[in-house]
C-alpha positions, 0 to 999 in steps of 0.5 A, a space after each residue: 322847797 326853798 325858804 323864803 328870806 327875812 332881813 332884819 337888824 339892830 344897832 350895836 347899842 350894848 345891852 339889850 333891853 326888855 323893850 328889844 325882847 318883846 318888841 324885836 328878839 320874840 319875833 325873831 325867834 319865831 321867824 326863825 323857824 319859818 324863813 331862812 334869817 339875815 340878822 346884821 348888827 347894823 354898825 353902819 347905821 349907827 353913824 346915821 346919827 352917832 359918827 362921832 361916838 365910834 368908840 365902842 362899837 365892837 364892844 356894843 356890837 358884841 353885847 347885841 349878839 350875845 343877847 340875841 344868841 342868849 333869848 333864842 337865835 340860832 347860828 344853826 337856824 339863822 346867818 348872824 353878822 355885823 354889816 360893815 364885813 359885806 362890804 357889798 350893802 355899800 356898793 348897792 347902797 351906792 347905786 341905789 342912791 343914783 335911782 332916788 331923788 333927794 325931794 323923795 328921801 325929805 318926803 320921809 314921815 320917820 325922816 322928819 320925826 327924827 329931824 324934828 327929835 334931834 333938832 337937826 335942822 339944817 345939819 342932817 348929814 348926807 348918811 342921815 338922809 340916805 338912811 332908807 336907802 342903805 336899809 334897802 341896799 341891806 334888804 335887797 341884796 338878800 332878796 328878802 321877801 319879808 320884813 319884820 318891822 313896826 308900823 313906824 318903820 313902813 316908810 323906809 320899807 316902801 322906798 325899799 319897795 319903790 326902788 326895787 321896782 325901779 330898778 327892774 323896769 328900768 334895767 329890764 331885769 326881775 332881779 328884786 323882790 318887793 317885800 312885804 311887811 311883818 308886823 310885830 305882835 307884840 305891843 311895845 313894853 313901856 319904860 319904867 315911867 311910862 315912856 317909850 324905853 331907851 337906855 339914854 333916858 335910863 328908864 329899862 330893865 336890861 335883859 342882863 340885869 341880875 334879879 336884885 337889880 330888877 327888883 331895885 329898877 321895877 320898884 321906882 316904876 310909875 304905876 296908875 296914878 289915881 291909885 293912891 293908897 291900898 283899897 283904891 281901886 285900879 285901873 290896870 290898862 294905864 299901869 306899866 308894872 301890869 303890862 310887864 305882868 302881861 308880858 312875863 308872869 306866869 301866873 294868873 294875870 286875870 286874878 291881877 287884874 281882877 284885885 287891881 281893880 277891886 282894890 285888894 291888890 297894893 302897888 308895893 306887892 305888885 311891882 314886887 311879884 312883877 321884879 320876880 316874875 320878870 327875873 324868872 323869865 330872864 334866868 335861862 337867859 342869864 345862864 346862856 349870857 354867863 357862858 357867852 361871856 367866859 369866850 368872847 372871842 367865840 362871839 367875834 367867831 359868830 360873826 366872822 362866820 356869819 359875814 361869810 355867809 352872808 357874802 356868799 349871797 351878797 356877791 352873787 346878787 352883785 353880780 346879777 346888778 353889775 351885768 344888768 347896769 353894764 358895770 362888768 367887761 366881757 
């Protein structure tokens, strides 16, 4: 029976962090047994918002890879490539773009948070604003029948829906699947100061980072702020050095939180065995990056090979589009 398809991607922003693995990448990983997996380094959509900052974005794209590769992606499982080598997403993107009006893309809830974040006003850029609709070119010419997303990204995900409908009824074809939503499991793993994580603001653990530097970065973190001194009781539903706890510690995170909340647990002890915990869990990772990085070479092969698969199905999902929308002689 064939397997259903998943498309999902990242931004070459460099290094990962824990934020990435627990909210994106052990998703990933699980998927990856159940669908046939298109997972693209989405350089193009980088210059959404960063077209003048192209500097490093092979290097960028590289370190992405080489995390998802070392937390559990597999080449053998899974197609890994970097978007720009399928030159088609952009041929698609820009037919989809003559199917959608300008009002429909403005209506865009993330659209005007990211307008609002960025304080662009009136200078949001033509790439800006046809954002979801190069998401959907990604998504369609795979025919993707789910998406692992968050619930912030659902917006994009229906004008992907909204188009692929479009298109079929009004080129009487069933070329384009509407897919669905997966969304993520896992809850979104707090910056160090309790803010969402993002490496502009410096507040992570990278999933690189070796145990010393863990130990160093996990000590500045803001922990529940009526607990001033040992014996105050706790409340570890409101302290991020917990949810790290919940997330990677392999022991018992009751008794934690049992001793957080009676008083017999320090902030100072906690975050120490919470640094441990989390450079436990990151070692074999750490391992399988050290051997990446010896041939990066080897990386820029990952992706020239997995641009070729992924041509092969863009191309022919082309050419189901062209001969619907009469762009093909004979």
């Amino acid at each position: 029976m064939k397997r259903k398809r998943i498309l999902s991607g990242m931004r070459p922003t460099g290094k990962l962090h824990l934020g990435n693995y627990a909210g994106v990448l052990v998703n990933w990983v699980r998927l990856q047994d159940e669908y046939r997996c298109f997972f693209e380094v989405a350089d193009w959509h980088a210059l959404t918002t960063g077209y003048d900052k192209t500097a490093n974005l092979t290097e960028d794209a590289v370190e992405v890879v080489i995390d998802w590769l070392s937390a559990g992606i597999d080449i053998e499982k899974s197609v890994v490539f970097l978007q720009s080598d399928v030159k088609e997403h952009a041929e698609l993107h820009l037919l989809l773009s003559m199917l959608i009006s300008v009002p429909r893309l403005q209506r865009n809830p993330t659209l005007k948070d990211q307008i609002r974040d960025l304080e662009l006003g009136e200078n949001i850029t033509y790439g800006h604003l046809g954002y979801p609709v190069l998401q959907a070119a990604d998504i369609m010419i795979y025919k993707a029948n789910a998406v692992p997303v968050g619930e912030d990204q659902l917006p994009h995900l229906e004008i992907t829906r909204e188009l692929a409908r479009r298109f079929n009824t009004l080129y009487e074809v069933d070329i384009f699947l509407e897919p669905e939503p997966i969304l993520t499991r896992s809850a979104r793993l707090p910056g160090l100061d309790g803010k969402r994580m993002s490496k502009s603001v410096g507040n992570v653990v990278l999933m690189s980072d070796p145990p010393e530097t863990i130990e160093r970065k996990v000590r500045t973190a803001i922990t529940d702020p009526e607990k001033i001194r040992m014996g105050d009781p706790g409340h570890p539903d409101i302290c991020n050095v917990f949810k790290y706890h919940q997330t990677f510690s392999s022991g018992d995170v009751g008794e934690i939180e049992k001793t957080c909340k009676d008083g017999s647990r320090g902030c100072v002890a906690c975050k120490k065995e919470a640094a441990e915990s989390i450079a436990a869990f990151l070692a074999p990772m750490r391992a399988k990056r050290a051997e990446y990085e010896k041939d990066r070479g080897q990386i820029l092969k990952i992706l020239e090979e997995g641009a070729d698969k992924a041509r092969e199905v863009a191309c022919s999902t082309m050419r189901e589009v062209r001969k619907a929308m009469n762009l093909e002689l004979g």
